[in-house]
N, C-alpha and C positions, 0 to 999 in steps of 0.2 A: 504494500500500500504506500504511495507518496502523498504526501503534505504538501502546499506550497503556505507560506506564512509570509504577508509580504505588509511591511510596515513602510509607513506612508512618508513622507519628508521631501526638505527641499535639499539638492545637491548646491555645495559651495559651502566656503567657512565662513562666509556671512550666517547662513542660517543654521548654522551646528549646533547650538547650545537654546535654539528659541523654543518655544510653546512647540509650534506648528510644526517641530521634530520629532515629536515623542514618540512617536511610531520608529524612526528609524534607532533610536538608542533604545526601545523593545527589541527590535532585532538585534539590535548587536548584544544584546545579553544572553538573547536565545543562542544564538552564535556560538559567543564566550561558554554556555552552558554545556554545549554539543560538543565545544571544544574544535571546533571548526573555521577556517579563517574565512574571509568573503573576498572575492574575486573579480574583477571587472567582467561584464558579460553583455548580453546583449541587452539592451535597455538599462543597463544599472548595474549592481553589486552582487553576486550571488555567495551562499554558503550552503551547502548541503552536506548534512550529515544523517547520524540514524538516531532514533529515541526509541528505545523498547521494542525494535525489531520494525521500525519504522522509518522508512526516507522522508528525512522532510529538509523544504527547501525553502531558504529563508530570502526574500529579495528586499531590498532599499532601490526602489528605481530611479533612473537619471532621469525622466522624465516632466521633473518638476512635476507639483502636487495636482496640476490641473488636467494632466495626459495622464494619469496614473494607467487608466484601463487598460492602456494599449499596452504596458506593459503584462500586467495581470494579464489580459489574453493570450500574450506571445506563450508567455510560459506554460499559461495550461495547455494550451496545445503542444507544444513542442514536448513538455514532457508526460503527457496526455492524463490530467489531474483532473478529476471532477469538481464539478463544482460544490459538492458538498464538505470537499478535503481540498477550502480555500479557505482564510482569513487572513481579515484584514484590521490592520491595527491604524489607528485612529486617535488626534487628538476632539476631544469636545468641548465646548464653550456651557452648554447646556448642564454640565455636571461638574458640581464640586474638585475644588483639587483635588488627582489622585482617586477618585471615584472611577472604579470600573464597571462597567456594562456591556456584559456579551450577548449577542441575542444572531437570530438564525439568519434573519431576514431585517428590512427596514427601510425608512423613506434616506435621504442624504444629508436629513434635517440642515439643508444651507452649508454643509460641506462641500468643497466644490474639485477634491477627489474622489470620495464618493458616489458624487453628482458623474464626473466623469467613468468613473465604473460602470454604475450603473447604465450609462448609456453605451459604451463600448458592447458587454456584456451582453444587455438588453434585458436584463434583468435586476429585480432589489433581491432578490435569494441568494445569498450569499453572507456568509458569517463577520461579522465585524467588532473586534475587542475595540469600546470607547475607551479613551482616557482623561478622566475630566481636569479641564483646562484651569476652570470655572471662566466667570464674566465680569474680573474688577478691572472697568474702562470704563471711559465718560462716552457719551455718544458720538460719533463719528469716527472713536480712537482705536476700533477692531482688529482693524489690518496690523497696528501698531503694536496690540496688544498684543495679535498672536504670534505675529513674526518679532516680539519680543523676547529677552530674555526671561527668564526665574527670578522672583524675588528669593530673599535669603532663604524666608523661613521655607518656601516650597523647594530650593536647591538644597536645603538639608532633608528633608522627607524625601524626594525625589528617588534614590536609589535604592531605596526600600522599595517602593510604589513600580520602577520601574522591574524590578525583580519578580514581584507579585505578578505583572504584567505576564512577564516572560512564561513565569508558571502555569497561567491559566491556559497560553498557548499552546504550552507542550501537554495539557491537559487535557484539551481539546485535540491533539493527536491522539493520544492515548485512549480517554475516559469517554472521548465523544463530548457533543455540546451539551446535550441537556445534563449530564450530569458536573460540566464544566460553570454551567451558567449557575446552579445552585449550589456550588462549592465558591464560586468566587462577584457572581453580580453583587456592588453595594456594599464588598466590603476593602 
């Protein structure tokens, strides 16, 4: 059985350490975890290793966060992945710092890799770990907020949260979602 695990972000060390990355520092943990390096490939970064008798393959795409889909498609077809043994990790504005939420299926709620998934795709079925951003900006300042950095207190919790992350993904290789989602949504 293959995984593809593909965590969201923007390529360049402008955006390395902001909000709108937290998908790609989830992968690079699951990586770290597998014990597996990441490799330039087509569309972005790849690592693939095994988890419990399972390939899974972890991408960060060069695609910038708004083409994401095209990359997620290349991959499942090339390595021919279903799309039930696809997620995708995600920062969200909608949820508390560090607040995770796995669910099966979903709208793009104003994400706008997501947004491009799901059109690539042509489908919202497909698994998506949130990562809550949360929403402390003044109005117009969103773009700013997200492709911001961490404040302190959230850059100390952070690698806890993001480790947590990493778990629920390789959990979801493992254990499947639904019992993924009631081991780790909310907490």
């Amino acid at each position: 059985m293959k995984y593809l695990i593909v965590g969201l972000g923007n390529k360049g060390a402008e955006y390395e350490n902001t909000r709108h990355n937290v998908g790609f520092k989830v992968a690079e943990k699951i990586a770290q975890t597998l014990d597996v390096p990441f490799n330039t490939t087509n569309f972005g970064w790849m690592a693939e290793g095994k988890y419990k008798g399972r390939k899974v393959l972890v991408l960060k795409p060069d695609t910038y966060m708004n083409l994401s889909g095209n990359a997620v498609k290349y991959w499942m077809q090339k390595e021919s992945i279903p799309l039930e043994n696809v997620m995708v990790v995600t920062d969200d504005l909608a949820l508390p710092f560090g607040t995770l939420r796995m669910k099966m299926k979903g709208s793009d709620a104003g994400h706008n890799g997501l947004k491009n998934i799901q059109e690539v795709l042509q489908t919202p079925n497909y698994a998506r770990l949130r990562f809550g951003i949360s929403a402390e900006f003044s109005e117009g300042r969103q773009v700013d907020y997200v492709l911001g950095t961490w404040n302190e207190e959230e850059a100390e919790k952070l690698p806890e949260r993001i480790e947590k992350s990493a778990k629920a993904c390789l959990s979801f290789v493992f254990a499947g979602i639904q019992n993924t989602m009631s081991a780790f949504n909310g907490k």
